[in-house]
C-alpha positions as CSV (number, residue, x, y, z in Angstrom):
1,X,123.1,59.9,126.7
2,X,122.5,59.0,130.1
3,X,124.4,61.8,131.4
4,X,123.0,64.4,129.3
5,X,119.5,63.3,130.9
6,X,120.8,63.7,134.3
7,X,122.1,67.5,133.4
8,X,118.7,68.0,132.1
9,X,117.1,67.1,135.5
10,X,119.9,69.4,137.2
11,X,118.7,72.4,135.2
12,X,115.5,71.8,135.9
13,X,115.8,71.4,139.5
14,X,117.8,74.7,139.6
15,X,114.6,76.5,137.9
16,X,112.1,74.9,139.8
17,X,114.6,75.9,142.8
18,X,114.4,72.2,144.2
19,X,117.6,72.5,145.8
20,X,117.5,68.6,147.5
21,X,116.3,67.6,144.6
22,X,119.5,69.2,142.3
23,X,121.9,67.8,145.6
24,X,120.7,64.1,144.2
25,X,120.4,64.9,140.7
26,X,124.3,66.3,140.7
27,X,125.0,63.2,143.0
28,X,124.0,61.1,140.7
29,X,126.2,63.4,137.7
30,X,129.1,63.1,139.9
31,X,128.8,59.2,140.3
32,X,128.3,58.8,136.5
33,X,131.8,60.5,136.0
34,X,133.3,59.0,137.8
35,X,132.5,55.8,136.0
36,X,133.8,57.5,133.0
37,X,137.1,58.4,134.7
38,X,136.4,62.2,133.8
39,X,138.0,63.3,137.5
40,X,137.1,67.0,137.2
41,X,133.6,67.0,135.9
42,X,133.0,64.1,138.9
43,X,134.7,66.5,141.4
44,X,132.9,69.4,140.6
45,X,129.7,67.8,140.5
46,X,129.8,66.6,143.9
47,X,131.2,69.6,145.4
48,X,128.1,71.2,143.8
49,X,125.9,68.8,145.2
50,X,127.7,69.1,148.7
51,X,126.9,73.2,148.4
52,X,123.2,72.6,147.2
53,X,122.9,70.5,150.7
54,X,124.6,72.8,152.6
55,X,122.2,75.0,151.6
56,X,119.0,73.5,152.3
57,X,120.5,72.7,155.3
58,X,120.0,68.7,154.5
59,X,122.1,67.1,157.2
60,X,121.5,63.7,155.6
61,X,122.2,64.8,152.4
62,X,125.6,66.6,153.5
63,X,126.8,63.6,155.3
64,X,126.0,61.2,151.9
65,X,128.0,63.9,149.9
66,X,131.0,64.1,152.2
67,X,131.4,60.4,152.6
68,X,130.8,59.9,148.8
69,X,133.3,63.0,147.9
70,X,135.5,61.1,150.2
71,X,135.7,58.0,148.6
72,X,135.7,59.6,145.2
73,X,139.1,61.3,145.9
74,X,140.5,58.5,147.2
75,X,139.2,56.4,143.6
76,X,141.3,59.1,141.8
77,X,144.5,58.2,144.8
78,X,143.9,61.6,146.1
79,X,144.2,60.2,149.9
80,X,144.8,63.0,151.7
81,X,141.8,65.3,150.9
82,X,139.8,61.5,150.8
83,X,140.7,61.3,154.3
84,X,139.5,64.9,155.2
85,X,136.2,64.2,153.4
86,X,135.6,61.3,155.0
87,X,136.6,62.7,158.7
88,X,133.7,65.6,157.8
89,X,131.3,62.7,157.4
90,X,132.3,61.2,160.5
91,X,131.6,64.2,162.6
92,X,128.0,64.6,160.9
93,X,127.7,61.2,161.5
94,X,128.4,61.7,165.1
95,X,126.4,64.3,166.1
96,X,122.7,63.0,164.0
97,X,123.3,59.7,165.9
98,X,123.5,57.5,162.9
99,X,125.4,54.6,163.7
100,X,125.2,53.0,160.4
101,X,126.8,56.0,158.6
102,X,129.5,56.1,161.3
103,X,130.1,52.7,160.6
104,X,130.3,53.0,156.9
105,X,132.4,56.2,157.4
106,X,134.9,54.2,159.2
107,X,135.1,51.0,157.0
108,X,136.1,53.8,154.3
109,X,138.2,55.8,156.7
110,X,140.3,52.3,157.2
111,X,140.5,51.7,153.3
112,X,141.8,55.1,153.3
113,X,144.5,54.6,156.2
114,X,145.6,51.1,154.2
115,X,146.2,52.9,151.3
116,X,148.1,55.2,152.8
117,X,150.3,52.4,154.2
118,X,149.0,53.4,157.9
119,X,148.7,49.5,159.1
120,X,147.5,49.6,162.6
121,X,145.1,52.9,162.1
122,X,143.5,50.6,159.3
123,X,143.0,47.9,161.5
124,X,141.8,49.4,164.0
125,X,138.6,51.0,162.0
126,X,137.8,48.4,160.2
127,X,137.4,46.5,163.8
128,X,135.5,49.5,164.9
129,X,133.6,49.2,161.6
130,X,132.7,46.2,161.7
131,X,131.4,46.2,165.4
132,X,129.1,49.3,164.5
133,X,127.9,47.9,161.8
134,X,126.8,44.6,164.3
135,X,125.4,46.9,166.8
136,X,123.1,48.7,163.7
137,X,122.0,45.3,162.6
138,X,123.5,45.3,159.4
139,X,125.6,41.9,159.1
140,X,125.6,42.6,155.1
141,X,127.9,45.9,156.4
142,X,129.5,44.4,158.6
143,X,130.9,41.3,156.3
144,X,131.7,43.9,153.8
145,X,134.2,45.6,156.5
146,X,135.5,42.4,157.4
147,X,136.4,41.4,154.2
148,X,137.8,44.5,153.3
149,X,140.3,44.8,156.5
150,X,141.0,40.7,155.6
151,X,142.5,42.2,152.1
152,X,144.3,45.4,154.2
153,X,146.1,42.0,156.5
154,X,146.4,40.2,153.1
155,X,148.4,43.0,150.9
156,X,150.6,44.1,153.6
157,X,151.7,40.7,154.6
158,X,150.2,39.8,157.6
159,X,147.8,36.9,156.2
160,X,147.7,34.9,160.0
161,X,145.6,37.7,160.9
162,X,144.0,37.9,157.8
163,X,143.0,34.4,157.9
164,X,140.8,35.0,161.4
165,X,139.4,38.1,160.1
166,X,138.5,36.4,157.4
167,X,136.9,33.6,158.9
168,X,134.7,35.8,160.7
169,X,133.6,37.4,157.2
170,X,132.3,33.9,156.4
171,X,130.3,33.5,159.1
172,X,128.6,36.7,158.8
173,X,128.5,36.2,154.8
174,X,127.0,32.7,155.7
175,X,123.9,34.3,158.0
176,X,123.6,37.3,155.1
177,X,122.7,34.0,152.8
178,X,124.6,36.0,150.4
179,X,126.4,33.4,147.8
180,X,128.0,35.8,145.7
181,X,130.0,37.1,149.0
182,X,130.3,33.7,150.2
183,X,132.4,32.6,147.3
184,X,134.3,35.8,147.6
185,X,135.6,35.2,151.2
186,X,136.2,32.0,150.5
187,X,138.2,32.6,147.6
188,X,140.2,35.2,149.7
189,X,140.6,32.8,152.3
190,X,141.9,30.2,149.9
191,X,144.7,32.4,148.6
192,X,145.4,33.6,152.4
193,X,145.7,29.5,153.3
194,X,147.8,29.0,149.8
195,X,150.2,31.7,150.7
196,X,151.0,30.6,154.4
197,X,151.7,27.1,153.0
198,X,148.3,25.3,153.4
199,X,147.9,24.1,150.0
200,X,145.1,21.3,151.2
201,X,142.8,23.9,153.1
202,X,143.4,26.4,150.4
203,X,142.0,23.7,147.6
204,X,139.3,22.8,150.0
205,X,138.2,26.6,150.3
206,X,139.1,27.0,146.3
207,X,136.8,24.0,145.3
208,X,133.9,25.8,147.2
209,X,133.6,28.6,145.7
210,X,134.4,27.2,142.5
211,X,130.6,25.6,143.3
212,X,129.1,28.8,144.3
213,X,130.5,30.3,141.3
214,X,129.1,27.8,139.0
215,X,125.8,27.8,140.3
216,X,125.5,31.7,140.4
217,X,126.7,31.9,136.5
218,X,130.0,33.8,137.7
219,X,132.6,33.1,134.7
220,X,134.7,35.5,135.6
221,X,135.0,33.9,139.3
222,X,134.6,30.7,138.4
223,X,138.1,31.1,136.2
224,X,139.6,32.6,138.8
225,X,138.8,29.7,141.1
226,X,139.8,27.4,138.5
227,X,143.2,29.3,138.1
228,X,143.6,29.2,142.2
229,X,143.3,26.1,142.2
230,X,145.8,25.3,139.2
231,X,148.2,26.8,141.0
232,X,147.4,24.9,144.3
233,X,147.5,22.2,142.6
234,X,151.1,22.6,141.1
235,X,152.6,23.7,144.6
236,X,151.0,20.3,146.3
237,X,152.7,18.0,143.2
238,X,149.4,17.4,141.5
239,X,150.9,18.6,137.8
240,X,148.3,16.7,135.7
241,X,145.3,18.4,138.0
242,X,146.8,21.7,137.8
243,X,147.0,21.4,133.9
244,X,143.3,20.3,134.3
245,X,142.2,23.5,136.4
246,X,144.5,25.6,134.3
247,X,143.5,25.4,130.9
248,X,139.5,25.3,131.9
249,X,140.2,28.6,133.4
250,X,141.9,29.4,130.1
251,X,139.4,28.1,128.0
252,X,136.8,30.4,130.3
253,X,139.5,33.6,129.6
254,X,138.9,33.1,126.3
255,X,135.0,32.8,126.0
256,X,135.1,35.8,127.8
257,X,137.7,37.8,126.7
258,X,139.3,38.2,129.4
259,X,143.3,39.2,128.5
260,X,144.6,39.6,131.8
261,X,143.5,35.8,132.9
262,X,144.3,34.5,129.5
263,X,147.8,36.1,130.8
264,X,148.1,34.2,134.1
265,X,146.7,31.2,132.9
266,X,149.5,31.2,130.0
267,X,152.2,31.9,132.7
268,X,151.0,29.6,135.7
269,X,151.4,26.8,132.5
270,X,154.3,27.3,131.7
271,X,155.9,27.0,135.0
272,X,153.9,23.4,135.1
273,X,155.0,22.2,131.8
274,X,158.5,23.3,133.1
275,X,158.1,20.9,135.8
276,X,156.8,18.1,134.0
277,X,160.0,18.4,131.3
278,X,158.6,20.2,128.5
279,X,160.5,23.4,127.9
280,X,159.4,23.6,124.1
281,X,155.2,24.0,125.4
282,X,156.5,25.9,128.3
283,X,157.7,28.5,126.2
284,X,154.9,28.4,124.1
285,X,152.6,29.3,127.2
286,X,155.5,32.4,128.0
287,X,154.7,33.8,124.3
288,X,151.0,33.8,124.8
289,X,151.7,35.5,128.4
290,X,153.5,38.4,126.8
């Protein structure tokens, strides 16, 4: 397999002595198994590869390592050492001068805080992040931090501020001309405006990247749109619409094979029917959920 080619290319860096070379060839090993959720194998390669740059003295490549080690541990939920990964990054980061690597260190660095249920700290990098990332002239990196501190605000309940941050990661998504972000922020923003009670603005941001979805070929978001709305839908009174949205996004689930949306869909129905008086479908929908 794939893998087995890149441990080939390993080897024969290490006989050739092509140290950078086996640093981006174990790189790559480590991000491959991590794909593969083999945690150890993953770990090890990439504290290889981190040893190989050390020794070539590759400043560029150590900093890549760290940051990717980093975020590796913090994949397996192993926050702590993430965090001290990612710190070592930061200080490389610092002293080359490389503001774009600072900022991506501390867009990660805030993921990390989140997860850790360290509110403000996250917060505050991912607003640091995201004004590095302006001031390197990467709006692609900075909508990426945006959106990711607009999920921190989301998840931990404080979807006002969510909203603005949000708002801002359409705009920059907008400029980036990037559609497949664009109907991810607005998605996020319609659940944010659903969830403070805003049920019309959430269908208006819903509806729009139910569009972009369509005309990008996204099934998978398009059913989540579809099922956002549904649920809209059933909140605001609409129950015939929200049947509508809700068994396309179903229909979708099933093309696709998607079980956990064929889940939802099921359950999100059954509350409906409920409210429209039919206990015996309703209960129909539950069974399917299960």
């Amino acid at each position: 397999g794939l893998g087995e080619e890149v441990e080939g290319v390993v080897e024969q860096c290490r006989t050739a002595r092509d140290v950078r070379q086996e640093a981006r060839a174990l790189n790559q090993l480590a991000l491959m198994l991590r794909a593969a959720d083999e945690r150890e194998g993953a770990l090890e390669a990439m504290r290889e590869a981190f040893q190989c740059c050390r020794r070539a003295d590759d400043e560029a490549g150590l900093l890549s390592c760290a940051e990717s080690w980093g975020v590796m541990h913090a994949g397996f939920g192993d926050f702590e050492v993430a965090e001290v990964r990612v710190r070592e990054a930061m200080q490389l980061a610092q002293s080359a001068g490389d503001v774009g690597a600072l900022a991506s260190c501390r867009r990660n660095l805030g993921l990390i805080r989140g997860r850790k249920g360290k509110l403000r700290d996250a917060v505050q990098e991912g607003l640091e992040s995201t004004a590095l990332f302006v001031q390197a002239g990467d709006p692609q990196g900075a909508a990426m931090a945006a959106f990711g501190l607009g999920n921190i605000l989301f998840s931990s309940g404080e979807v006002r501020q969510a909203v603005s941050v949000l708002e801002h990661c359409l705009l920059l998504r907008r400029r980036c001309k990037d559609k497949l972000g664009l109907a991810e922020a607005l998605n996020a923003l319609g659940l944010s405006f659903a969830q403070i009670g805003y049920q019309l603005h959430a269908m208006d941001y819903f509806e729009q990247a139910l569009a972009l979805c369509q005309e990008l070929g996204d099934r998978d978001g398009e059913a989540a749109c579809l099922r956002h709305l549904g649920r809209v839908h059933h909140v605001h009174g609409d129950h015939n619409e929200a049947v509508s949205s809700l068994e396309a996004s179903l229909s979708l689930c099933l093309r696709r094979d998607n079980s956990s949306g064929q889940a939802l869909c099921h359950r999100a129905l059954a509350d409906v029917r409920m409210d429209l008086g039919d206990p015996r479908l309703a209960l129909v929908h539950l069974e399917e959920a299960l």
